[in-house]
C-alpha positions as CSV (number, residue, x, y, z in Angstrom):
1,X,2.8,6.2,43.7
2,X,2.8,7.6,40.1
3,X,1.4,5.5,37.4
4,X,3.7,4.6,35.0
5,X,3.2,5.9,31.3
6,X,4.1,2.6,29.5
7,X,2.1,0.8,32.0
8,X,-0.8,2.6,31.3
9,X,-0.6,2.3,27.4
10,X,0.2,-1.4,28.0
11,X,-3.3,-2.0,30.0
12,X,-5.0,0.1,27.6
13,X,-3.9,-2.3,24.6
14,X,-5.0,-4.9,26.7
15,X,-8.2,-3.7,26.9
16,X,-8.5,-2.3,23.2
17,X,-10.2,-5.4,21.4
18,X,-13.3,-4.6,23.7
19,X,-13.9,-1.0,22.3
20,X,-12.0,2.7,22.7
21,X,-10.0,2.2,25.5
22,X,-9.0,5.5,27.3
23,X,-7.2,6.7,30.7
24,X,-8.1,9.3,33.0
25,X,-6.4,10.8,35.6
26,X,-8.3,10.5,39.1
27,X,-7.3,10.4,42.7
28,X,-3.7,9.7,42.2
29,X,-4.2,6.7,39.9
30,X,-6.1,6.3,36.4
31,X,-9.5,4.7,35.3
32,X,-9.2,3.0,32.3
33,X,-12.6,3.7,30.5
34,X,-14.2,1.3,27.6
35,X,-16.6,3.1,25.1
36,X,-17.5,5.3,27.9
37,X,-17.5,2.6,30.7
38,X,-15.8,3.0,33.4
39,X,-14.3,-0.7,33.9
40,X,-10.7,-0.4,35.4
41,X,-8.3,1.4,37.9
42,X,-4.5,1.1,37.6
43,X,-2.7,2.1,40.6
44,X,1.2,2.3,40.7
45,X,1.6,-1.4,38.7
46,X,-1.4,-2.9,39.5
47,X,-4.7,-2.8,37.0
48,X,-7.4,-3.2,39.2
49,X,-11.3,-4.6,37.2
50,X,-14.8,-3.7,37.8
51,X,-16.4,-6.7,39.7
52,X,-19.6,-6.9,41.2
53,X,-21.2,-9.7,43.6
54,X,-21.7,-11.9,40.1
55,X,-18.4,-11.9,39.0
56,X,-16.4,-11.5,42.4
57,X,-16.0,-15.2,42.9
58,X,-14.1,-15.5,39.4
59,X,-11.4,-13.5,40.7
60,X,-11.4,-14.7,44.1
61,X,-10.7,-17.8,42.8
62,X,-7.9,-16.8,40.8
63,X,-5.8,-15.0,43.8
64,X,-7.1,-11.5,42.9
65,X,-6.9,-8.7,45.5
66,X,-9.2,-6.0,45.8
67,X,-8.6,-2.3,45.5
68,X,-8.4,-0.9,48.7
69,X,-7.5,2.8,50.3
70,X,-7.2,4.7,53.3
71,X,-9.8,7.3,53.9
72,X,-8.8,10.3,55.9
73,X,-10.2,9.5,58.7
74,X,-8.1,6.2,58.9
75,X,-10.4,3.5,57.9
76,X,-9.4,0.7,55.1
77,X,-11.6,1.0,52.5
78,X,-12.4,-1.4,49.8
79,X,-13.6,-1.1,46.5
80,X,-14.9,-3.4,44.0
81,X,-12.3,-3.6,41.8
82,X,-10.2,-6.7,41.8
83,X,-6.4,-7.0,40.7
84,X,-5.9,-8.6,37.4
85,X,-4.5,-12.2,37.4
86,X,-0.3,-12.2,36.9
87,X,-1.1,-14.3,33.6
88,X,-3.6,-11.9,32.5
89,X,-1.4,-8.8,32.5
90,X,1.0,-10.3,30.1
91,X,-1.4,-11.4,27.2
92,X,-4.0,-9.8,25.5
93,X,-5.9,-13.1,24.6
94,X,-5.8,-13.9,28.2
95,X,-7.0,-10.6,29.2
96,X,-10.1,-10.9,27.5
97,X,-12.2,-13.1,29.6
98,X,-11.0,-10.8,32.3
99,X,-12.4,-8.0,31.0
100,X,-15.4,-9.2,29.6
101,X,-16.2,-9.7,33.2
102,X,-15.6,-6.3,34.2
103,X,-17.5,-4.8,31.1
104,X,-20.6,-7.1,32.5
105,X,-20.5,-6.1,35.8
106,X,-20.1,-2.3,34.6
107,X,-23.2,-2.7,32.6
108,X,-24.9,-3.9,35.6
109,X,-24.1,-1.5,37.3
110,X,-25.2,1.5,35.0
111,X,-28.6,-0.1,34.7
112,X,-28.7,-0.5,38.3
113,X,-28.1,3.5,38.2
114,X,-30.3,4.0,35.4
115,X,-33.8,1.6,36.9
116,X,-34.8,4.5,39.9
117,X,-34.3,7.1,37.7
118,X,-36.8,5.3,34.8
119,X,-39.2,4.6,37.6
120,X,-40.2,7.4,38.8
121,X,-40.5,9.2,35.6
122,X,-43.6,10.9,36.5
123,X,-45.6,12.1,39.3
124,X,-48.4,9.0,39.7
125,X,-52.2,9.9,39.8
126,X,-51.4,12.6,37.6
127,X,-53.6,12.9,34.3
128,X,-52.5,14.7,31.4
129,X,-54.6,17.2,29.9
130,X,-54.8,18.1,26.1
């Protein structure tokens, strides 16, 4: 399904209070990026927020759906991105907690990425000579 141009720009001034809100073209849908974090799909007319096993429950509880797909080979797969709560959609203010949620568990996330990398910065035993 094609997103929806005013759809888009809607979810994005949602999400502008948080920082410079873009979209991005991917995979038939968009990610909605936040000062260069990737927080957000939007799918047809459905925004979908980053949420990891922190925040998860938060939008369980709400009735939130997650992003799922069919891969090529057949199998459902799920994502963790969660649908946006019906209130939420219609209301900056509202939005906000939402989001805040999805900016936390982005930022997780990119230090999760980030940790491996810092860790094994150097070869160990090594010495350096000068």
């Amino acid at each position: 399904m094609a997103n929806d141009a005013d759809f888009i720009a809607h979810c994005l001034e949602l999400l502008a209070p948080l920082g410079q809100a873009r979209a991005r073209r991917m995979f038939g849908a968009h990610g909605i990026y936040v000062d260069e974090l990737f927080i957000a799909i939007v799918d047809g007319d459905v925004m979908y927020l980053k949420a990891d096993d922190e925040v998860r429950p938060e939008f369980e509880r709400a009735g939130c759906e997650p992003f799922t797909y069919t891969a090529g080979d057949g199998r459902r797969m799920v994502m963790a991105y969660w649908s946006v709560p019906a209130e939420a959609i219609d209301s900056a203010a509202q939005m906000q907690p939402w989001a805040r949620l999805a900016m936390a568990a982005a930022l997780r996330a990119r230090t999760a990425k980030r940790r491996p990398k810092a860790a094994s910065g150097g070869a160990k035993g090594t010495t350096r000579r000068r």
